[in-house]
N, C-alpha and C positions, 0 to 999 in steps of 0.2 A: 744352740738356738740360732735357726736362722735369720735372715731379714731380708725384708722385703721394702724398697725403696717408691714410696708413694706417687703416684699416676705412672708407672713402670705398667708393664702387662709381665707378670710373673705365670707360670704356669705350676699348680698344684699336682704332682705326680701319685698316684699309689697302687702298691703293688701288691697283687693276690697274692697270697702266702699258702693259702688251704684251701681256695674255690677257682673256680674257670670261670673266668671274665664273661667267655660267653651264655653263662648261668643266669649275667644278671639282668635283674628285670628294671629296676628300680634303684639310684642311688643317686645321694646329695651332698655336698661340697659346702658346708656352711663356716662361713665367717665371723668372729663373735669380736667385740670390744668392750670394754667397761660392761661386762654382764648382757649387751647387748647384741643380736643379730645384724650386722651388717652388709651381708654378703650369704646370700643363697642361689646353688646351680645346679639345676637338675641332669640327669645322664643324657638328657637331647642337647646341651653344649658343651658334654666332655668328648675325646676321643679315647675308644674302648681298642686297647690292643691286643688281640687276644694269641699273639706268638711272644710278647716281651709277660702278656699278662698281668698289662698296666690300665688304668683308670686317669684322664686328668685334663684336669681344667684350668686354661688360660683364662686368667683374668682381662678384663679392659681397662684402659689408661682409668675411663669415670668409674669402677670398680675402686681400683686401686686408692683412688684421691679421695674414697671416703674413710679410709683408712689415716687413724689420728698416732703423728711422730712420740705424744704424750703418753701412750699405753700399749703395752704388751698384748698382740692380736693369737687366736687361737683357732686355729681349723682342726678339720676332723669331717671324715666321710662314713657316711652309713650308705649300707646297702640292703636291699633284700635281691633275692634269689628267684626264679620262677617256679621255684615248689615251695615258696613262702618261708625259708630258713633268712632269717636275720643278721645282717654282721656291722660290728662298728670299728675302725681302725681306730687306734690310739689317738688323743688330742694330742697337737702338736701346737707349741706358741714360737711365736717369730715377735723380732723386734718389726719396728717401720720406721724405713731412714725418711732422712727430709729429700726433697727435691727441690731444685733452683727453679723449677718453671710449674707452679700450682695449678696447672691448670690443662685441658687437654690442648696436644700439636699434635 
C-alpha cells in the first residue's frame, strides 16, 4: 500500500497491459474516501504516453488537501476505447500522510 502525503501533487500512473493508449477515447481517474467521491479527472488533464503506454494524472496541492490523514483512500481508472470496448484497472488504496503546512504554497 502506497501513500500519498496531503497537499503534495502526487501523480497517478497506469499502464496498458492489453490495449493501445492511443485507442482511447475516454478515461477517469477517481478518488474515493469514506465511501465518498472526492477526486475526479478526466483524460483532457492526464498525459497519455503512448511509447511507454501510460495514462496519468497529476494531482494539485487543493486536490491533495481534500484528502483526510484519518482514512484509507482508493483510486482506480476506467476507460473506454473508441470502438466502445470498456476497461477498469484494478482499485488501488493508499494511506495519506499528514503534512506540516495544510494549506496551499
Amino acid at each position: 500500500m502506497g501513500m500519498v502525503v496531503k497537499g503534495t501533487t502526487p501523480t497517478f500512473k497506469y499502464k496498458a497491459q492489453t490495449v493501445d493508449v492511443s485507442d482511447v477515447a475516454v478515461a477517469y481517474l477517481t478518488i474515493k474516501q469514506w465511501d465518498t467521491q472526492k477526486i475526479q479527472k478526466d483524460i483532457t488533464s492526464a498525459t497519455v504516453d503512448t511509447v511507454a503506454q501510460t495514462i496519468a494524472w497529476k494531482l494539485t496541492q487543493t486536490e491533495a488537501l481534500t484528502l483526510d490523514p484519518a482514512q484509507t483512500a482508493t483510486a482506480y481508472c476506467d476507460v473506454r476505447l473508441s470502438d466502445g470496448t470498456r476497461f477498469a484497472a484494478p482499485e488501488i488504496s493508499f494511506k495519506i500522510g499528514k503534512t506540516g503546512k495544510p494549506e496551499v504554497i
